[in-house]
Biopython code that builds the backbone (N, CA, C, O; Angstrom):
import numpy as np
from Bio.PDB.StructureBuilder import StructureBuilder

atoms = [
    (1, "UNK", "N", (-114.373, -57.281, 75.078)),
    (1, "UNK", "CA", (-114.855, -56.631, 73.864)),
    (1, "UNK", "C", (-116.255, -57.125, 73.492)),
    (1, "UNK", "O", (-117.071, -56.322, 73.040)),
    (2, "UNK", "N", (-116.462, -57.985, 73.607)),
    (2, "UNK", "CA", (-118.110, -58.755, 73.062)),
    (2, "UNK", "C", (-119.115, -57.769, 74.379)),
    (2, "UNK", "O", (-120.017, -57.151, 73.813)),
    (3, "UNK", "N", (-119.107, -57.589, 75.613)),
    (3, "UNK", "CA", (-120.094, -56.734, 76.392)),
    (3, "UNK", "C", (-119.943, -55.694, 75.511)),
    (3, "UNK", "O", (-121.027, -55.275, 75.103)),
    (4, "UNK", "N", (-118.786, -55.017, 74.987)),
    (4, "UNK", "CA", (-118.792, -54.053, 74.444)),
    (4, "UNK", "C", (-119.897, -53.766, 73.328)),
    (4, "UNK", "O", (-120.494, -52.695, 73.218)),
    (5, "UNK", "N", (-120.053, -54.735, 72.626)),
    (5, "UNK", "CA", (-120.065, -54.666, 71.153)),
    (5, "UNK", "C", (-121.773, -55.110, 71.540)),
    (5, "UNK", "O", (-122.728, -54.496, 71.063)),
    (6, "UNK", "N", (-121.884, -56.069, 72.314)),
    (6, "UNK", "CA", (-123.798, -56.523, 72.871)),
    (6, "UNK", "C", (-124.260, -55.422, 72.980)),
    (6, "UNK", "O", (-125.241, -55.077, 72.322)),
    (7, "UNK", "N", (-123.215, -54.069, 74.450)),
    (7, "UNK", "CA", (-123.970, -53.176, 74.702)),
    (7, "UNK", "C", (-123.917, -52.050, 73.778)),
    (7, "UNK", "O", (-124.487, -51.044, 74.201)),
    (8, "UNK", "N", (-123.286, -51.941, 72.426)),
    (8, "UNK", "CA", (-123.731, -50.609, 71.604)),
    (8, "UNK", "C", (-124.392, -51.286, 70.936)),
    (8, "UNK", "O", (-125.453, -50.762, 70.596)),
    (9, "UNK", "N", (-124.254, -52.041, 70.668)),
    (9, "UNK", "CA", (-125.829, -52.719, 69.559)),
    (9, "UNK", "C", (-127.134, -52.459, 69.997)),
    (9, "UNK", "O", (-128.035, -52.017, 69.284)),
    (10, "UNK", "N", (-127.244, -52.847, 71.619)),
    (10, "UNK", "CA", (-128.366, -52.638, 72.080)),
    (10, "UNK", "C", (-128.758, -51.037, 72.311)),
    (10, "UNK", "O", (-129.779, -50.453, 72.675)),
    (11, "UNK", "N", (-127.404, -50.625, 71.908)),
    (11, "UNK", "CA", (-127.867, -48.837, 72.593)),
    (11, "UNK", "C", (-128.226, -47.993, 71.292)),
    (11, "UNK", "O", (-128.961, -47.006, 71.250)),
    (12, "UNK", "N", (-127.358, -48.763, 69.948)),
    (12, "UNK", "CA", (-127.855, -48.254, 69.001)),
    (12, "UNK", "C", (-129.131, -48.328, 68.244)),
    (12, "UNK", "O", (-129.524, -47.484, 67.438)),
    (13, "UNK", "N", (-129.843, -49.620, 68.646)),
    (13, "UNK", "CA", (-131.694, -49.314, 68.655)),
    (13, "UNK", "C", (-132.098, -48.279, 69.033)),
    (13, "UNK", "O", (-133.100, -47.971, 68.388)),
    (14, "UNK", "N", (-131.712, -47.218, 70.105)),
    (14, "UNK", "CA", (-132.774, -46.189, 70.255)),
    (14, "UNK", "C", (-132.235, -45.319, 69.499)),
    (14, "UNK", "O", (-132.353, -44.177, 69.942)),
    (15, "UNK", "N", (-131.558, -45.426, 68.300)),
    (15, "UNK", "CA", (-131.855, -43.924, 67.582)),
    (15, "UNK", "C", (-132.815, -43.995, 66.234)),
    (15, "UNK", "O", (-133.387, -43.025, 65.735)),
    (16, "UNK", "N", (-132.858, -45.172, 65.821)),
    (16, "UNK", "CA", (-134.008, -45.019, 64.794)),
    (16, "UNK", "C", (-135.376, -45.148, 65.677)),
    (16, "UNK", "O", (-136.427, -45.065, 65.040)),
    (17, "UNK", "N", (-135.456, -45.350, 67.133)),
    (17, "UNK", "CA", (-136.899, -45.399, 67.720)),
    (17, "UNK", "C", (-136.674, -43.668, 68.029)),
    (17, "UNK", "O", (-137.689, -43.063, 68.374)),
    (18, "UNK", "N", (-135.580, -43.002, 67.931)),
    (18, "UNK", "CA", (-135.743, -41.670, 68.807)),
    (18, "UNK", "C", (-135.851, -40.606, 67.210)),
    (18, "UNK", "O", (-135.803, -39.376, 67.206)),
    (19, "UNK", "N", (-136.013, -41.552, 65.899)),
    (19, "UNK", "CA", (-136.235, -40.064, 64.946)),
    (19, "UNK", "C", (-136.916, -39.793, 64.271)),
    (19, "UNK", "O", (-136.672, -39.182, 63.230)),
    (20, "UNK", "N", (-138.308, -40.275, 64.766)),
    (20, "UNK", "CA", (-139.630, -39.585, 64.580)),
    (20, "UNK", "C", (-139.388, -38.480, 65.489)),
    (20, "UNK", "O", (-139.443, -37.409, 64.884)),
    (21, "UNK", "N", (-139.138, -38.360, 66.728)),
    (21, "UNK", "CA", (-139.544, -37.695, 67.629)),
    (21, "UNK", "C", (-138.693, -36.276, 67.367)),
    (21, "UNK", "O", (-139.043, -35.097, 67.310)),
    (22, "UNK", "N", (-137.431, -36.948, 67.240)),
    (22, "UNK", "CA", (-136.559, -35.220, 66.331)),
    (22, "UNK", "C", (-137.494, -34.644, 65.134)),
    (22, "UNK", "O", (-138.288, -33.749, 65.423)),
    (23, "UNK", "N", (-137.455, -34.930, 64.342)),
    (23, "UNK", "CA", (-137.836, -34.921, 63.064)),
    (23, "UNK", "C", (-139.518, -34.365, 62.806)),
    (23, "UNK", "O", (-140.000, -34.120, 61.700)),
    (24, "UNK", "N", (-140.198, -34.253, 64.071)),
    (24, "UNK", "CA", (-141.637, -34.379, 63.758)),
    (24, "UNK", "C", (-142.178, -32.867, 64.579)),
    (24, "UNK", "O", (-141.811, -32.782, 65.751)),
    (25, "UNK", "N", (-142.640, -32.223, 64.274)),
    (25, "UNK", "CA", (-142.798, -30.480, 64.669)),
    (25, "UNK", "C", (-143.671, -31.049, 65.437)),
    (25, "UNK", "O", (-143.366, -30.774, 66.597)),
    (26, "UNK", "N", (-144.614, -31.712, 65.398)),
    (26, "UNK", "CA", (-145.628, -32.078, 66.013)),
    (26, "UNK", "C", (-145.161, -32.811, 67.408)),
    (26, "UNK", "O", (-145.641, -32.191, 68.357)),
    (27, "UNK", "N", (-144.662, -33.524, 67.675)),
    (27, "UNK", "CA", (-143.998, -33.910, 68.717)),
    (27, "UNK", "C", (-143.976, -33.424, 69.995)),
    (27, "UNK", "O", (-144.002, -32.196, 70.077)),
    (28, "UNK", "N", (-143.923, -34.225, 71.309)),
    (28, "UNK", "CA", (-144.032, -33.586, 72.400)),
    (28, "UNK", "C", (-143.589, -34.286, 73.071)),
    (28, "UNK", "O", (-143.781, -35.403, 72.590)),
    (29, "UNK", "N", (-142.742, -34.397, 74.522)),
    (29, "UNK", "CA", (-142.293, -34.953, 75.034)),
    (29, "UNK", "C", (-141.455, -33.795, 76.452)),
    (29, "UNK", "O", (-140.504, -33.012, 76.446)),
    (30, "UNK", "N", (-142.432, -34.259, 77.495)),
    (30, "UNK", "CA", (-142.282, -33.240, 78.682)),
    (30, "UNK", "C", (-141.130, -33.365, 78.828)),
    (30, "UNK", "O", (-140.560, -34.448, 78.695)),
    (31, "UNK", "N", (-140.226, -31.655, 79.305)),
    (31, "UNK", "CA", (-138.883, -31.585, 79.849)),
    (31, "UNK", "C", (-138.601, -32.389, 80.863)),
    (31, "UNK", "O", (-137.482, -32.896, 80.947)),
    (32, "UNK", "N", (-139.669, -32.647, 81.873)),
    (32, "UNK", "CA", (-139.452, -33.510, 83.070)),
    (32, "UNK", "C", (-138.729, -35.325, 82.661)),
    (32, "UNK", "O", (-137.821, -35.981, 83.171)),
    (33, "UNK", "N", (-139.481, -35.531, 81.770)),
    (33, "UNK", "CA", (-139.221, -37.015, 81.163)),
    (33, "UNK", "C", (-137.900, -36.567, 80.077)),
    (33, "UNK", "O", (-137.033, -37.428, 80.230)),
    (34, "UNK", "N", (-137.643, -35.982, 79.491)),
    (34, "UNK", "CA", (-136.255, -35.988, 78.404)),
    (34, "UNK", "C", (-134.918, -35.542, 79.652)),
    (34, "UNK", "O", (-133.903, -36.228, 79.536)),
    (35, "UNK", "N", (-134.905, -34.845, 80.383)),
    (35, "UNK", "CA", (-134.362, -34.371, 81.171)),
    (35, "UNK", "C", (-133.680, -35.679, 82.361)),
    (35, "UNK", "O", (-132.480, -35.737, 82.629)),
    (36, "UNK", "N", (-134.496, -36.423, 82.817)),
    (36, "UNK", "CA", (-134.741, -37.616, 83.772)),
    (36, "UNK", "C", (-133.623, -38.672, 82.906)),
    (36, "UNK", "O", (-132.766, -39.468, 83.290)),
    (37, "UNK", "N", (-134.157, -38.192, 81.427)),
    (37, "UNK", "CA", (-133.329, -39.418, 80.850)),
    (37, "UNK", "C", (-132.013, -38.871, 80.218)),
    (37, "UNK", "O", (-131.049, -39.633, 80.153)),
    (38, "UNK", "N", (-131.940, -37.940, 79.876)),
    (38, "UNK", "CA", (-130.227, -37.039, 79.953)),
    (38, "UNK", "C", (-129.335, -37.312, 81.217)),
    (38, "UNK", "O", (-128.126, -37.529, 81.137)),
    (39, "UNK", "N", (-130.002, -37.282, 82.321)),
    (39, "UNK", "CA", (-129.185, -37.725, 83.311)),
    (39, "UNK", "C", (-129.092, -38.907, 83.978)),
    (39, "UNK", "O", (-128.508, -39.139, 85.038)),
    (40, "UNK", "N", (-129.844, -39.791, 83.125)),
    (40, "UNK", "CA", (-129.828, -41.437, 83.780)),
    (40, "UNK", "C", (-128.694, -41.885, 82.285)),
    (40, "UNK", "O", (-127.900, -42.772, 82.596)),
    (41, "UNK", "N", (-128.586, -41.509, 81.154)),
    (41, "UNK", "CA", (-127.612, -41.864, 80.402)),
    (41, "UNK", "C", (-126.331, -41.392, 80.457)),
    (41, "UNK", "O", (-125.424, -41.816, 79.742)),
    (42, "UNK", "N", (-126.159, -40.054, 81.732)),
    (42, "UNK", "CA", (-125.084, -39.531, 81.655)),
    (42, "UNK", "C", (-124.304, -40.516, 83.090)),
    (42, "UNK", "O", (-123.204, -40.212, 83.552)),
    (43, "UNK", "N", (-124.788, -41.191, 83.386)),
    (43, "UNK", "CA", (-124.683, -41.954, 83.981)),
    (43, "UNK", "C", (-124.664, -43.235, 83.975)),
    (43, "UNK", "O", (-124.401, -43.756, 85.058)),
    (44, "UNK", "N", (-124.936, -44.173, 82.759)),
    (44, "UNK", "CA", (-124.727, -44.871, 82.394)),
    (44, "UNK", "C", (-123.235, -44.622, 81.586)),
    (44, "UNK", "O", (-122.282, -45.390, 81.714)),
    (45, "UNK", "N", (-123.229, -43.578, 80.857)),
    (45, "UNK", "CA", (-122.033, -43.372, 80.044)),
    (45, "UNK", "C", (-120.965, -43.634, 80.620)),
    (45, "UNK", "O", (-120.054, -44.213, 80.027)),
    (46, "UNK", "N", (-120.844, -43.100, 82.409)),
    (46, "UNK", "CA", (-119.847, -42.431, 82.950)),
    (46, "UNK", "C", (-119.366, -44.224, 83.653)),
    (46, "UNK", "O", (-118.239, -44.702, 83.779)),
    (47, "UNK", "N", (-120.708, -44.836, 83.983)),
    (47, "UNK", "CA", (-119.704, -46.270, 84.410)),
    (47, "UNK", "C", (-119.238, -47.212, 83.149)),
    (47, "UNK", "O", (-118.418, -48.117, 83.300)),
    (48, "UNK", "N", (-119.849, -46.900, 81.890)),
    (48, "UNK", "CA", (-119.015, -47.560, 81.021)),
    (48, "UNK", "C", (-118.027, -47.523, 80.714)),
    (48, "UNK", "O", (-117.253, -48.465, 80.542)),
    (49, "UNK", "N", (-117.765, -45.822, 80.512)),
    (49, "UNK", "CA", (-116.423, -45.738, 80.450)),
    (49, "UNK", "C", (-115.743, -46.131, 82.137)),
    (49, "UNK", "O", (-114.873, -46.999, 82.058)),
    (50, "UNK", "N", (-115.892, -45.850, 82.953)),
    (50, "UNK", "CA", (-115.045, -46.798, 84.181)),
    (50, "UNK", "C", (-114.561, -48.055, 83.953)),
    (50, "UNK", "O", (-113.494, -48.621, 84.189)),
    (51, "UNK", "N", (-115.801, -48.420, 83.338)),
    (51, "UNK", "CA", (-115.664, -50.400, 83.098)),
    (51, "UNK", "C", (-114.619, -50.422, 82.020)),
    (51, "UNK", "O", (-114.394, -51.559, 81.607)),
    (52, "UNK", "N", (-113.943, -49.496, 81.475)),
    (52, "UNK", "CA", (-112.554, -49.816, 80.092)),
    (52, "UNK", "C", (-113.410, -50.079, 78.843)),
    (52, "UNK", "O", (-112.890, -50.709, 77.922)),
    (53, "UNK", "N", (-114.882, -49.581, 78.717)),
    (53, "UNK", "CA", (-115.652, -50.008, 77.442)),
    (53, "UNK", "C", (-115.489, -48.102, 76.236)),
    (53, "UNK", "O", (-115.634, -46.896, 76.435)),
    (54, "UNK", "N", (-115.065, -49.162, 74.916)),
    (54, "UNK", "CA", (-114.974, -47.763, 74.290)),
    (54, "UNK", "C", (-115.747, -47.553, 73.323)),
    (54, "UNK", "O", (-115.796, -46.342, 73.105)),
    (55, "UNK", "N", (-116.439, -48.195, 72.567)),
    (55, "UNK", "CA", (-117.995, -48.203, 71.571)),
    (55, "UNK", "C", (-119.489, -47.823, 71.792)),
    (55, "UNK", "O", (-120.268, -47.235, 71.043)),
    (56, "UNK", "N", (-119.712, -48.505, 73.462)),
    (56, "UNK", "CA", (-120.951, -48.334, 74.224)),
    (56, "UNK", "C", (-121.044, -47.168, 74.633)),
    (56, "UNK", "O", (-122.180, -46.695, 74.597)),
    (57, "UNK", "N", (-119.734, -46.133, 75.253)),
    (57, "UNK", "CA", (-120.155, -44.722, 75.620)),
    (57, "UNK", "C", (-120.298, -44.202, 74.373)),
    (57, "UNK", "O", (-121.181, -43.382, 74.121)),
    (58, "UNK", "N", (-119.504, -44.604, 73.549)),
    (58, "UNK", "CA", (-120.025, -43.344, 71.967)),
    (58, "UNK", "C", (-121.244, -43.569, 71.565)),
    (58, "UNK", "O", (-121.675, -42.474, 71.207)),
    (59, "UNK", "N", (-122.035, -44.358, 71.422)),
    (59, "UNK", "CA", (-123.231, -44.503, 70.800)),
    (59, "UNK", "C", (-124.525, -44.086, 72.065)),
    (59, "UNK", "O", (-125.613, -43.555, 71.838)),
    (60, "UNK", "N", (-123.927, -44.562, 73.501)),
    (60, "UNK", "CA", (-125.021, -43.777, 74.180)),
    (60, "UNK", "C", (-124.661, -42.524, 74.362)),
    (60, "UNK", "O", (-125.538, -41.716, 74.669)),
    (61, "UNK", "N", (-123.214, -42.064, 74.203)),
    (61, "UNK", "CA", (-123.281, -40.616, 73.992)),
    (61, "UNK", "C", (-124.219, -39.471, 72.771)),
    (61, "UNK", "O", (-124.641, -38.322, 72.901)),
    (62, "UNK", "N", (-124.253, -40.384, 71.706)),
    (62, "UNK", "CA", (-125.159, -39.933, 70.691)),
    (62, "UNK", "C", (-126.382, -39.773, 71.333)),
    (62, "UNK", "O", (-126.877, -38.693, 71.655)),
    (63, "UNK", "N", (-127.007, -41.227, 71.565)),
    (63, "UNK", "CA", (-128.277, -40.968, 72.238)),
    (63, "UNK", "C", (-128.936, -39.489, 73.260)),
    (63, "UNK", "O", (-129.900, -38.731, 73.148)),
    (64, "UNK", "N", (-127.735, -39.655, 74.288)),
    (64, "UNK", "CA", (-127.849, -38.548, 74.855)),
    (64, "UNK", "C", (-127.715, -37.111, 74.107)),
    (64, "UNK", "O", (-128.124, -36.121, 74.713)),
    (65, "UNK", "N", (-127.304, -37.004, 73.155)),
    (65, "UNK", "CA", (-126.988, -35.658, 72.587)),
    (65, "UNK", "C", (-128.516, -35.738, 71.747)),
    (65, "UNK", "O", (-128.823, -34.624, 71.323)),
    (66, "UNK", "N", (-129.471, -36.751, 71.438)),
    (66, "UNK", "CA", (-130.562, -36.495, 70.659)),
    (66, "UNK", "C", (-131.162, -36.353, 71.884)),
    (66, "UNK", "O", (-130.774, -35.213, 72.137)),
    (67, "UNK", "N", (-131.882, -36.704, 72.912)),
    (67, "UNK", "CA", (-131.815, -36.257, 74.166)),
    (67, "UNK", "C", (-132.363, -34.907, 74.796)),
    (67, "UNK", "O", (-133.473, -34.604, 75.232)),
    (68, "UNK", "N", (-130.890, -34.050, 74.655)),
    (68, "UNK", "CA", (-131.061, -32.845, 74.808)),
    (68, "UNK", "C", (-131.338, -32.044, 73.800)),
    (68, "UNK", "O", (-131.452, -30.904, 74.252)),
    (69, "UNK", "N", (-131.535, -32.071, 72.436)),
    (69, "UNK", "CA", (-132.044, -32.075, 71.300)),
    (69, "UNK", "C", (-133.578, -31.830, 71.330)),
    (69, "UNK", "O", (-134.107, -30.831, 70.843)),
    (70, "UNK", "N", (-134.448, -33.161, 72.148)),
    (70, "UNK", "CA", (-135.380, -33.534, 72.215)),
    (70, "UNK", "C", (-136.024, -32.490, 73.258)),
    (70, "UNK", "O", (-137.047, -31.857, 72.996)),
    (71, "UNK", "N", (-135.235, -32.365, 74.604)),
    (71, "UNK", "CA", (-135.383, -31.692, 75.705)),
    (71, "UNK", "C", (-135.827, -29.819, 75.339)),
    (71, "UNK", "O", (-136.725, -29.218, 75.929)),
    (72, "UNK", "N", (-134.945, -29.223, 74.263)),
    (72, "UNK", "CA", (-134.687, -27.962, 73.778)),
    (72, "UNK", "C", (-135.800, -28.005, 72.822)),
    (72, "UNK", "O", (-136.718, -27.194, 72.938)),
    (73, "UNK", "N", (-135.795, -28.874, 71.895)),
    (73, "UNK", "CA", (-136.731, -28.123, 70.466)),
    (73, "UNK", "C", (-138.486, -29.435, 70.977)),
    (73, "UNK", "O", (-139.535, -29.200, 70.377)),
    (74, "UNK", "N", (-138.469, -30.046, 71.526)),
    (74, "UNK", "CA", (-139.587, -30.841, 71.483)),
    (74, "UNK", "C", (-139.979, -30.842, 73.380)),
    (74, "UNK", "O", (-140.330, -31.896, 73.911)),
    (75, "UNK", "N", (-139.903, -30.074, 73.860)),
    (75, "UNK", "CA", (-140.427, -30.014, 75.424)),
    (75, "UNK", "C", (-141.378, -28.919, 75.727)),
    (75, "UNK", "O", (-141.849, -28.620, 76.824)),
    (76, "UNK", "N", (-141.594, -28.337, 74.499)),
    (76, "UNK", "CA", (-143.145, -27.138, 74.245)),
    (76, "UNK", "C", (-144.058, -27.630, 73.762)),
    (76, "UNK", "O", (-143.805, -28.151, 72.676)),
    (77, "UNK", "N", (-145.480, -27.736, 74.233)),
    (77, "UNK", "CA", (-146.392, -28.272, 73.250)),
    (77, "UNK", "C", (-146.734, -27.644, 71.941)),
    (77, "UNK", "O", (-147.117, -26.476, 71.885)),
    (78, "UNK", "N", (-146.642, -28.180, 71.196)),
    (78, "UNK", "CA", (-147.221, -27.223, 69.793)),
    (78, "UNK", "C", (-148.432, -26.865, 69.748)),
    (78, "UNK", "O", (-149.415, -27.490, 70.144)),
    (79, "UNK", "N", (-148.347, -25.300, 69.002)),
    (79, "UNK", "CA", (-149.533, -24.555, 69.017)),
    (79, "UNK", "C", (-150.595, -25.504, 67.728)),
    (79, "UNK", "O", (-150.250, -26.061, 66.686)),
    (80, "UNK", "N", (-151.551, -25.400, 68.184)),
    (80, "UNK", "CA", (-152.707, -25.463, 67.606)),
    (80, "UNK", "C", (-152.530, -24.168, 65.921)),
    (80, "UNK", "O", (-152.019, -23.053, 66.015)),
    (81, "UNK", "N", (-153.043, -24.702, 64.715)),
    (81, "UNK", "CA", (-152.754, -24.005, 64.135)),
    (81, "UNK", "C", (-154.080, -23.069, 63.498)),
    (81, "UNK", "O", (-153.861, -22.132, 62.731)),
]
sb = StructureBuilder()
sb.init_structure("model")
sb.init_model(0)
sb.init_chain("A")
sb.init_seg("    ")
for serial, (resi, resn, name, xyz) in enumerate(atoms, 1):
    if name == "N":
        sb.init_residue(resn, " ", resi, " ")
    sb.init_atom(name, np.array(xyz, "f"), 0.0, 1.0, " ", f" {name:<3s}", serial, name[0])
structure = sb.get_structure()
C-alpha cells in the first residue's frame, strides 16, 4: 500500500501542472506530443493495475482523460484574432 499511495501522490502533481493548459483558449500543444503521452499512460495504468495497485491507476487514469481532453480541444493552433 505505501508504493501505492508514493505513486498517486506523485501522479496527482500533474493535474494542477496540466490546468492552465485545459483552461486556457490560447493554448497549444501538438497532437503528436498529447497523443505519445495518452498512450505511454495507458500503459503505465495497465501495469499498475497488474501490480494489485488500486489508487495509482485512478488518478493516472484522470490524468489521462485530461490528456485526451488536451489532444481534442488544444491540438489546433489558435487563430490569430
Amino acid at each position: 500500500m505505501t508504493w501505492d499511495i508514493l505513486l498517486t501522490g506523485g501522479t496527482a502533481l500533474f493535474i494542477p501542472g496540466l490546468m492552465p493548459t485545459l483552461f486556457s483558449r490560447e493554448a497549444y500543444v501538438p497532437r503528436a506530443t498529447s497523443a505519445v503521452t495518452v498512450v505511454g499512460l495507458t500503459a503505465i495504468i495497465a501495469g499498475l493495475i497488474g501490480s494489485g495497485l488500486v489508487l495509482s491507476p485512478i488518478v493516472s487514469s484522470v490524468t489521462a482523460v485530461m490528456w485526451v481532453f488536451i489532444f481534442f480541444r488544444r491540438g489546433k493552433r489558435p487563430r490569430p484574432d
